[in-house]
C-alpha positions in Angstrom: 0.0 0.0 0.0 2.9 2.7 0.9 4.2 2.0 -2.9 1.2 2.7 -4.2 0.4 5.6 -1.9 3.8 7.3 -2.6 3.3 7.2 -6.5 0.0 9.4 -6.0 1.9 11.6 -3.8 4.7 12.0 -6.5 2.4 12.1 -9.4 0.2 14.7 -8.0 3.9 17.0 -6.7 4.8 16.5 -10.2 1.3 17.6 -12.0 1.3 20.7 -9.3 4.8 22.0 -9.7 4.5 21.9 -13.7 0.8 23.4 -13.8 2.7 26.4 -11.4 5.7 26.8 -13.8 3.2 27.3 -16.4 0.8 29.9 -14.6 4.4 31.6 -13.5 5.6 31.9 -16.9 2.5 33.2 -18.0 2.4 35.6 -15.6 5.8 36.8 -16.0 5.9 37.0 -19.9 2.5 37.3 -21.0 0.6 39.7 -18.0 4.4 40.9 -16.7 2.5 40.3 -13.5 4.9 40.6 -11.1 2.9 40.0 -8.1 1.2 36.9 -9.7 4.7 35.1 -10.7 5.9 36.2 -7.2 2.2 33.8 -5.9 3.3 31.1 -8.3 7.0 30.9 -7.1 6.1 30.8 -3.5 3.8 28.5 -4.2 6.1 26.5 -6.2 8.7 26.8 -2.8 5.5 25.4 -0.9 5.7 22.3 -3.0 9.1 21.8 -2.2 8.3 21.7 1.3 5.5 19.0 1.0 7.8 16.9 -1.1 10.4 17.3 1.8 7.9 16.5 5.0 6.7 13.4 2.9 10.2 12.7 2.1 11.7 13.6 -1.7 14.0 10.6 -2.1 11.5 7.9 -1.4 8.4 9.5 -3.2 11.3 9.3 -6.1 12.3 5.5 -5.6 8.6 4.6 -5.8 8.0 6.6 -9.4 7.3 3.9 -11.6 6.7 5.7 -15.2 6.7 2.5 -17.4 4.3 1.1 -15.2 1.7 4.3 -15.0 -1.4 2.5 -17.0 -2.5 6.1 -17.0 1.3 7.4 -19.4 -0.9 6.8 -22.7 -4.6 7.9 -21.8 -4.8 11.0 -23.2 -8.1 12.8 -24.3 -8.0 14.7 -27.7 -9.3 18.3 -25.9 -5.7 17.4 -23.9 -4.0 18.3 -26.7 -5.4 21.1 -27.9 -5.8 25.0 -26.4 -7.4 27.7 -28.2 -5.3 30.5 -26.6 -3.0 31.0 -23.7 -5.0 32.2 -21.7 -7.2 28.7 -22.1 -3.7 27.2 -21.4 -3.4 28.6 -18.1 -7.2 27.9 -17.1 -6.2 24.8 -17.9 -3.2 24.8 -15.6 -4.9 26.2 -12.5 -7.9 23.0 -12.9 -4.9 20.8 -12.6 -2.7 22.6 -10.0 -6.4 22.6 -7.8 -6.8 19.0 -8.2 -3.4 17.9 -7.9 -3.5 20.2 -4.7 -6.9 18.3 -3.6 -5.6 14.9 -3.8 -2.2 15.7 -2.2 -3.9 17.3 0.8 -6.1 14.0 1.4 -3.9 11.4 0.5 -1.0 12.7 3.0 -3.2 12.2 5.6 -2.2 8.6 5.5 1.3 9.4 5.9 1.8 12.9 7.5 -0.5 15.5 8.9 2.0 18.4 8.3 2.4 17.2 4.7 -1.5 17.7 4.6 -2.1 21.0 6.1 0.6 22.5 3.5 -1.5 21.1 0.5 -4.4 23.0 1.9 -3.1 25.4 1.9 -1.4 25.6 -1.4 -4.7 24.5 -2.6 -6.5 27.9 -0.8 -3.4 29.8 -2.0 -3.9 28.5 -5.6 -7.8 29.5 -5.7 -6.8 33.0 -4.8 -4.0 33.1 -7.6 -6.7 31.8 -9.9 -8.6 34.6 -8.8 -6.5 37.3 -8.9 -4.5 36.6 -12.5 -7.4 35.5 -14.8 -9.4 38.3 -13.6 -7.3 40.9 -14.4 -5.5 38.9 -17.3 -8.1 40.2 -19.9 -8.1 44.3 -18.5 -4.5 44.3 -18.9 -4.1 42.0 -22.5 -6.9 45.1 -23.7 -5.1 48.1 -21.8 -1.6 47.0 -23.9 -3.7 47.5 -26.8 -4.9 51.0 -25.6 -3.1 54.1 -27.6 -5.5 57.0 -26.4 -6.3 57.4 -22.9 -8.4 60.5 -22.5 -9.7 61.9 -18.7 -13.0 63.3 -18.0 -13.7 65.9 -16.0 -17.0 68.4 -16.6 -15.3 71.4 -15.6 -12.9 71.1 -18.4 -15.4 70.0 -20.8 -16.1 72.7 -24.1 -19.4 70.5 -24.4 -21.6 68.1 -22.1 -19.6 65.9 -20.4 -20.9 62.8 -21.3 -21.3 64.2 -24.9 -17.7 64.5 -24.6 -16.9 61.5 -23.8 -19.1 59.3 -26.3 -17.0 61.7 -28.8 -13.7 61.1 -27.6 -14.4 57.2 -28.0 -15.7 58.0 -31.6 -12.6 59.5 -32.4 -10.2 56.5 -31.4 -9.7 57.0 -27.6 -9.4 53.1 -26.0 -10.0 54.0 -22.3 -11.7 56.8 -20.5 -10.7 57.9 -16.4 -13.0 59.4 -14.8 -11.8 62.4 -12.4 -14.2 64.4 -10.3 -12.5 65.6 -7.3 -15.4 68.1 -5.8 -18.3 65.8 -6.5 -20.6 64.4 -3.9 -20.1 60.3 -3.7 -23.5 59.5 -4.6 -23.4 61.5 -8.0 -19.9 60.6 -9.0 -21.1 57.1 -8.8 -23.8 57.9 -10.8 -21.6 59.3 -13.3 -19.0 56.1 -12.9 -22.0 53.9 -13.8 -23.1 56.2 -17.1 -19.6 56.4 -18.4 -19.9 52.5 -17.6 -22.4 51.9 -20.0 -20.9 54.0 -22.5 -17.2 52.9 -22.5 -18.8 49.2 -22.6 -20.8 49.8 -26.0 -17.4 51.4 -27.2 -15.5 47.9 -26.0 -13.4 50.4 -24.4 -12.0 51.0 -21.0 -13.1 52.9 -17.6 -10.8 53.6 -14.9 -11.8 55.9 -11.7 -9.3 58.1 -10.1 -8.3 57.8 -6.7 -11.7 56.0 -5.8 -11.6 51.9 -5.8 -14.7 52.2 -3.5 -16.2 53.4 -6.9 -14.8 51.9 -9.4 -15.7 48.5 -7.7 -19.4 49.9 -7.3 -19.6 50.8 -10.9 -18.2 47.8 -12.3 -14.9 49.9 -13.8 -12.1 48.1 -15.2 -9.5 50.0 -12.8 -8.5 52.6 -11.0 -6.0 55.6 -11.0 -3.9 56.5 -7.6 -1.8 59.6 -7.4 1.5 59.9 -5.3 -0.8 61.1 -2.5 -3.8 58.3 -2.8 -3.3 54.9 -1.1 -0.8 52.4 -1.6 -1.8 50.0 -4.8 -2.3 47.1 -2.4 -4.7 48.8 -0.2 -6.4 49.9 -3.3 -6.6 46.5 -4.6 -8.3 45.1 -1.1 -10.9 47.8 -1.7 -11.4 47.1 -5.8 -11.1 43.6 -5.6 -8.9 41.3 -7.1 -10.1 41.7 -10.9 -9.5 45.8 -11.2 -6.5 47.2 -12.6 -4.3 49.7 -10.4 -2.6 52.2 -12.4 -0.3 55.2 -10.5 1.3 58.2 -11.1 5.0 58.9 -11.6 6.7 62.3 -11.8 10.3 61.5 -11.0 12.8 58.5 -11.4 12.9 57.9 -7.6 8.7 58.1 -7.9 9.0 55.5 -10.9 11.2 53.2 -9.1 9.6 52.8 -5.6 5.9 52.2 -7.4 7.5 49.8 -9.3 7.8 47.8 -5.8 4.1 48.2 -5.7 3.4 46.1 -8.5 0.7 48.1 -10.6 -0.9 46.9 -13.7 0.5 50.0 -15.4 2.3 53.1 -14.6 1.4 57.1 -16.1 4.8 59.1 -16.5 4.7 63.2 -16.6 4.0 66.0 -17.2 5.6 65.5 -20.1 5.0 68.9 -21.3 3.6 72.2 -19.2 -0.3 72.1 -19.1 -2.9 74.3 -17.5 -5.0 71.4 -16.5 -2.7 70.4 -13.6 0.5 72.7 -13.1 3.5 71.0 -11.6 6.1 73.0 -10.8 9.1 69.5 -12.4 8.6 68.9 -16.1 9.6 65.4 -16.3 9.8 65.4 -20.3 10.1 62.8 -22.8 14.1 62.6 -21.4 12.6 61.0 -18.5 10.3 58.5 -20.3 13.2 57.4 -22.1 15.3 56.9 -19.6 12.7 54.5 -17.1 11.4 53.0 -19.8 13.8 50.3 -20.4 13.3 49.5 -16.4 10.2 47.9 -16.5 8.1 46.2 -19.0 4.4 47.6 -17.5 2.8 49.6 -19.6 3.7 53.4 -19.8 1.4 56.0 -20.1 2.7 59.6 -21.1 0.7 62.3 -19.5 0.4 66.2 -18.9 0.5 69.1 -22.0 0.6 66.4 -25.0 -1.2 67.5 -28.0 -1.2 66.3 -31.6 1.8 68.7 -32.2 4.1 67.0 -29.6 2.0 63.4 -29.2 4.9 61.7 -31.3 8.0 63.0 -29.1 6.3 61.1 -26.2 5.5 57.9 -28.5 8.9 57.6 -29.6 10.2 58.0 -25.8 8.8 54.8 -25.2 5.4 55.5 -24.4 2.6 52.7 -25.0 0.0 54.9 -24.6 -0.7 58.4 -24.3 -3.3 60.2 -21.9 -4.7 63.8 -22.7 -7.6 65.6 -20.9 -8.3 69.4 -22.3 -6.9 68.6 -25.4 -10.0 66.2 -26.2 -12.4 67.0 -23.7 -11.6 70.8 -23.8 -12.3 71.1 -27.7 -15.5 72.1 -30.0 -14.9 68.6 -31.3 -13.4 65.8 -29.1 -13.9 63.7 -32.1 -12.1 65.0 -34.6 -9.2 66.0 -31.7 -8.9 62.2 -30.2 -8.4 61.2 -33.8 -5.4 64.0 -35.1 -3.5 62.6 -31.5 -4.4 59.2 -33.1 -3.1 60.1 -36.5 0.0 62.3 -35.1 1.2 59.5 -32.6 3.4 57.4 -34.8 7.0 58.8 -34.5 8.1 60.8 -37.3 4.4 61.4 -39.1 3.6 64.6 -39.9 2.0 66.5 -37.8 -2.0 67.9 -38.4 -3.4 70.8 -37.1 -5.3 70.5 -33.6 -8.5 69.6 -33.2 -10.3 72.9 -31.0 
């Protein structure tokens, strides 16, 4: 019986440790989730320590893989995935399974071997949880090249007009900013932008409010140097909204980087009226943090469709304007000239207003 037992302990180790390398490298390469492949390689580290507690050098004499009636019973949806993402799904149903049958079968040989597969298996549900809902925010954010804010006071025409125009002319995501309003009618507004942004199939994040963005259904959230950390944030969104913040200086860049966001906004790149700083961070500083992380990088502050490609060719993934769309007789035609002007070296159009 201990033979027999051992080769489901091993076999299940085995199916657990590879489904973990594979949700790790996804996270890493795919989502450059760094706080997701930091969760797989603990996890992976937990693993280690079952195999240890059950004993790693006997769980390997028993492995019998000629013998494993199971080596050639393969099912033909085995062997084929539609997408990565369905690879991963994939390797979090085995990782929870593998998890299940290691923390019942090491009852029969070690209790502390059993309580550490429980709780890899909790700590594997909350992974799953955390990386698949976010995985499809971020794969749609990397796509986004127009991220425009909206705020009423800086609006030529009715906000929401505004912003329904803005998405016309190209614009991927929307953030909604509303310092002064009362909760119950910036929530209001959250949840009408919501609607709109989700006939567009484009993106809404909330500043400085995951209370709201979580209430509204948003895809994210925006957090200033001042706001709360990005992990207090995220215990207030929930584990499915995006957490962008706010950089203005390479020591800024550098220790938000250590809070793992989904993506981080660089600037002012230019001076602007909408929100004077008194540093200029420049396309100079875009290029020069750009090469430290592989998150996405949004330019903000002064960009227009005269400047839009000095940004773009810093190394900018996206680019985020607010007066320049919003503050126009048409956002339309604006959103799309940043559009058309953002490809390094194109020449430029004349603006929008």
């Amino acid at each position: 019986m201990e033979t027999s037992l051992l080769r489901i302990l091993d076999a299940n180790l085995n199916r657990a440790r590879e489904a973990l390398r594979v949700i790790e490298d996804y996270a890493r390469f795919a989502l450059d989730d760094a706080d997701a492949a930091t969760q797989a390689k603990r996890q992976r580290h937990l693993l280690r320590r079952i195999a240890q507690t059950l004993g790693a050098r006997r769980l390997l004499s028993a492995r019998d893989i000629a013998g494993d009636v199971g080596r050639e019973a393969k099912l033909a949806s085995e062997l084929e995935r539609g997408t990565s993402l369905a690879v991963v799904q994939a390797a979090f149903a085995r990782l929870s399974e593998a998890a299940r049958v290691l923390s019942e079968y090491a009852k029969l040989l070690d209790a502390t071997a059993a309580e550490l597969a429980e709780r890899l298996r909790y700590q594997s549900y909350e992974l799953e949880q955390s990386l698949l809902l976010r995985a499809e925010p971020r794969a749609r954010f990397r796509d986004v090249s127009l991220y425009v804010i909206i705020t009423e006071a800086l609006c030529r025409r009715d906000w929401l007009e505004a912003s329904a125009a803005a998405l016309r002319g190209g614009a991927r995501c929307l953030q909604l900013r509303e310092k002064n309003l009362p909760d119950a009618e910036l929530l209001r507004r959250a949840r009408r932008l919501r609607e709109l942004t989700r006939r567009h199939d484009a993106l809404l994040i909330i500043n400085d409010r995951p209370d709201i963005a979580r209430l509204c259904g948003a895809d994210g959230v925006h957090l200033g140097q001042d706001d709360l950390p990005v992990a207090e944030a995220r215990r207030i969104a929930g584990p499915g909204l995006m957490v962008g913040k706010s950089t203005h200086t390479r020591q800024q860049f550098e220790a938000a980087l250590a809070e793992r966001p989904d993506y981080l906004a660089v600037g002012p790149m230019f001076a602007t009226t909408t929100k004077p700083q008194q540093y200029i961070a420049g396309p100079k500083l875009l290029a020069e943090i750009a090469p430290l992380s592989e998150l996405p990088l949004v330019a903000i502050g002064g960009i227009t469709a005269e400047n839009v490609a000095q940004v773009t060719s810093a190394g900018a993934c996206c680019v985020c304007v607010c007066s320049a769309v919003i503050g126009t007789d048409d956002p339309q035609r604006a959103a799309a000239e940043i559009l058309a002007n953002a490809t390094p070296g194109a020449e430029p159009k004349a603006g929008g207003g």
